[in-house]
C-alpha positions as CSV (number, residue, x, y, z in Angstrom):
1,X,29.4,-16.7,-18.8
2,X,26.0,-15.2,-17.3
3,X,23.0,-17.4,-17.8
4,X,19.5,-16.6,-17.0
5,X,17.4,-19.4,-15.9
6,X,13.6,-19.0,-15.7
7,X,11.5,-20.4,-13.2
8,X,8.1,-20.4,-11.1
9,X,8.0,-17.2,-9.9
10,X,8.0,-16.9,-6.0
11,X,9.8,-20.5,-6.0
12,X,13.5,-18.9,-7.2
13,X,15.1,-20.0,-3.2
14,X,13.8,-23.6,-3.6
15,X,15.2,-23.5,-7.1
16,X,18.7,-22.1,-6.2
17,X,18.6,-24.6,-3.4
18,X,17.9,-27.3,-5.9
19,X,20.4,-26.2,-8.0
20,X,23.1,-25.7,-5.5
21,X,22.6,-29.5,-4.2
22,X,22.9,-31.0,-8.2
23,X,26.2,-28.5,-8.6
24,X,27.7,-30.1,-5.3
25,X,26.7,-33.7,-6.0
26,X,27.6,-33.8,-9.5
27,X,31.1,-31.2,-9.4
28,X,29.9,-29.4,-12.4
29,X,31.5,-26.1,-13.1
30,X,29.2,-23.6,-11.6
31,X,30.7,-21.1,-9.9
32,X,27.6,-18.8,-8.6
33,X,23.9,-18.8,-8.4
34,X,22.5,-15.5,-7.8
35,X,18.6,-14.7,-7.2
36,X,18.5,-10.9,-7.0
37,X,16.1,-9.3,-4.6
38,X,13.1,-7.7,-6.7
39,X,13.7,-9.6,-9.6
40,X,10.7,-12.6,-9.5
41,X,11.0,-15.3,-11.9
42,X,14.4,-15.2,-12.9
43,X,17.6,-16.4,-11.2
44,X,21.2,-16.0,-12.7
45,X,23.9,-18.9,-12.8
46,X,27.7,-18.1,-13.6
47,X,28.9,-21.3,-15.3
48,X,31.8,-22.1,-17.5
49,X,29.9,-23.0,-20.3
50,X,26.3,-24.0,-21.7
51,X,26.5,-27.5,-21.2
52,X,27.4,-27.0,-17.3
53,X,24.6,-24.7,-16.7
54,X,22.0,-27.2,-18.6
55,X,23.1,-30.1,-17.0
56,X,22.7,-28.2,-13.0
57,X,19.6,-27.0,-14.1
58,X,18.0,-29.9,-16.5
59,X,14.5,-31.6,-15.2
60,X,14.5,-30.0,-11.9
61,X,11.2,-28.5,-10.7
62,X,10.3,-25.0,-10.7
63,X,13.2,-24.7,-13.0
64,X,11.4,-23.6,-16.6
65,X,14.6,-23.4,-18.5
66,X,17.6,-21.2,-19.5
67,X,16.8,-17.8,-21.8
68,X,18.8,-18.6,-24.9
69,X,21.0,-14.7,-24.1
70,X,23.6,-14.8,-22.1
71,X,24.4,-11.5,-20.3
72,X,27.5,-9.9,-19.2
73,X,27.9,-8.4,-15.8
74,X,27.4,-5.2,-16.5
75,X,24.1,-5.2,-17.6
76,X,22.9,-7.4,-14.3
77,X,25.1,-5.1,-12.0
78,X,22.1,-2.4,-10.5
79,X,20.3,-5.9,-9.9
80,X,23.0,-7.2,-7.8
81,X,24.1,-4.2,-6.0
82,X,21.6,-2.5,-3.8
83,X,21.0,0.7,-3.8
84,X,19.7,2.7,-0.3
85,X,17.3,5.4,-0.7
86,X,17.4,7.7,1.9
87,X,14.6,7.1,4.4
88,X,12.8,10.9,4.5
89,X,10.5,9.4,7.0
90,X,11.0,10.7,10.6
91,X,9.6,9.7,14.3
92,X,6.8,11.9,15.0
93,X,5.5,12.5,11.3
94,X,1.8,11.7,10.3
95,X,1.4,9.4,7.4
96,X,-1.2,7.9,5.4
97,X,-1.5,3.7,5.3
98,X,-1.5,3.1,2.0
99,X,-1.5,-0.7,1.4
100,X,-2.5,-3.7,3.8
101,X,-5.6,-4.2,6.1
102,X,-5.2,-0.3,6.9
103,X,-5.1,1.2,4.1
104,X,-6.1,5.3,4.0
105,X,-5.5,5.4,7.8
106,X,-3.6,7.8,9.2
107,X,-0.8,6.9,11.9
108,X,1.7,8.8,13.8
109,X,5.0,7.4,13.3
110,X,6.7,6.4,16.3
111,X,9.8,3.9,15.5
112,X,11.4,3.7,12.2
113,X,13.9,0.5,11.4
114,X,15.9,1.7,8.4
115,X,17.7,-1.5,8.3
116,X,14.6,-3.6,8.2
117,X,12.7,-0.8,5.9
118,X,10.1,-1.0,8.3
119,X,8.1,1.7,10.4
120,X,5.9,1.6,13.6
121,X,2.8,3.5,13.3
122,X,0.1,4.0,16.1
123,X,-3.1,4.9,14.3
124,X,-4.4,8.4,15.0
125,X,-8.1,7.0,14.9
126,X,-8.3,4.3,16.6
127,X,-9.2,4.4,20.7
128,X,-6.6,2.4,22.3
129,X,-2.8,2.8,20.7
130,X,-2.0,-0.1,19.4
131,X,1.5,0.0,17.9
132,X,1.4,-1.8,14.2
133,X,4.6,-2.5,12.4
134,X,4.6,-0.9,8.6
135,X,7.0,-2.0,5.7
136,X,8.7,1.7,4.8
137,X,6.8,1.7,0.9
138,X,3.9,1.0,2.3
139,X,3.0,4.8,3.9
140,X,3.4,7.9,2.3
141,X,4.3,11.1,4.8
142,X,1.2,13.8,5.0
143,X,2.6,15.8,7.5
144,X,6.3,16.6,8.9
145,X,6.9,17.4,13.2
146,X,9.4,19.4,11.9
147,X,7.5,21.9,9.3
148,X,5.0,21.9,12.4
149,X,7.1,23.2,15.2
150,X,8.9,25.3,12.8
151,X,5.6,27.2,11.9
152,X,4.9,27.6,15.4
153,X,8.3,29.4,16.7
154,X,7.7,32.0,13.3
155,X,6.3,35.7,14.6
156,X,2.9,36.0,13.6
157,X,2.5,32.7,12.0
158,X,0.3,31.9,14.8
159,X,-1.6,34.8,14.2
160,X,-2.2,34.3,10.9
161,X,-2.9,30.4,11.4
162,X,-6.1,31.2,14.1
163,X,-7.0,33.9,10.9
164,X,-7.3,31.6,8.6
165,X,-8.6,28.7,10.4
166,X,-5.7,26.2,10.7
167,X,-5.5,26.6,14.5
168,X,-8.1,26.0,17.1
169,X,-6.3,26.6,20.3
């Protein structure tokens, strides 16, 4: 059986630690902890029954208590297995800061870390390029290289750009 197990939120590691140490020293019959990534306050312990999960859990700190439901594993599955968006963010795009000490700056990408969900942005404004490292959610794409450059090698869009405005060169 499933149990959830509420506790301090942003202290679910030192729990599971805690836990896993009482499991080990007392051989109870736990046979997972899981502390899924997204899901703050909660942790979920696979035990063979009630009494096992109480007992590795009982008077330990951050530990609040165990929800009185137990779930079944498909209904904690999309918590447990990721799911990767596809990154749509590319070197060379401009984006807009939109969280963080930067926030509504605007940065030209020029490393993205899909593995880490991170990006490195240089900020267009600023005077001297310093290269700041980004957390993927945290920018939002205002302008593709590609769309650009595409624009450019179109007959007459150039034309119709310096028309209109959009092109000063």
């Amino acid at each position: 059986m499933i149990f959830v197990l509420k506790v301090t939120t942003n202290k679910e590691d030192q729990a599971v630690d805690l836990i896993e140490d009482r499991v080990k020293k007392k051989n109870l019959a736990v046979y997972s902890l899981i502390r899924p990534h997204g899901l703050r306050g909660y942790i979920f312990l696979e035990a063979i029954d009630r009494e096992s999960a109480e007992e590795s859990s009982y008077d330990l700190p951050y530990v609040k208590g165990i929800v009185s439901k137990t779930v079944s594993y498909e209904e904690i599955k999309d918590l447990l297995e990721p799911v990767i968006a596809a990154v749509k963010i590319e070197k060379g795009d401009i984006v807009e800061i939109i969280a963080e000490a930067f926030k509504k700056e605007k940065a030209k990408v020029v490393r993205v870390d899909k593995t880490k969900e991170e990006v490195v942005v240089e900020l267009l404004e600023a005077a001297v390029p310093i290269p700041i490292t980004v957390k993927i959610d945290n920018v939002r794409v205002i302008r593709r290289e590609k769309e650009e450059k595409e624009k450019a090698t179109i007959p007459g869009e150039r034309e119709k750009e310096k028309e209109e405005g959009n092109l000063f060169f």
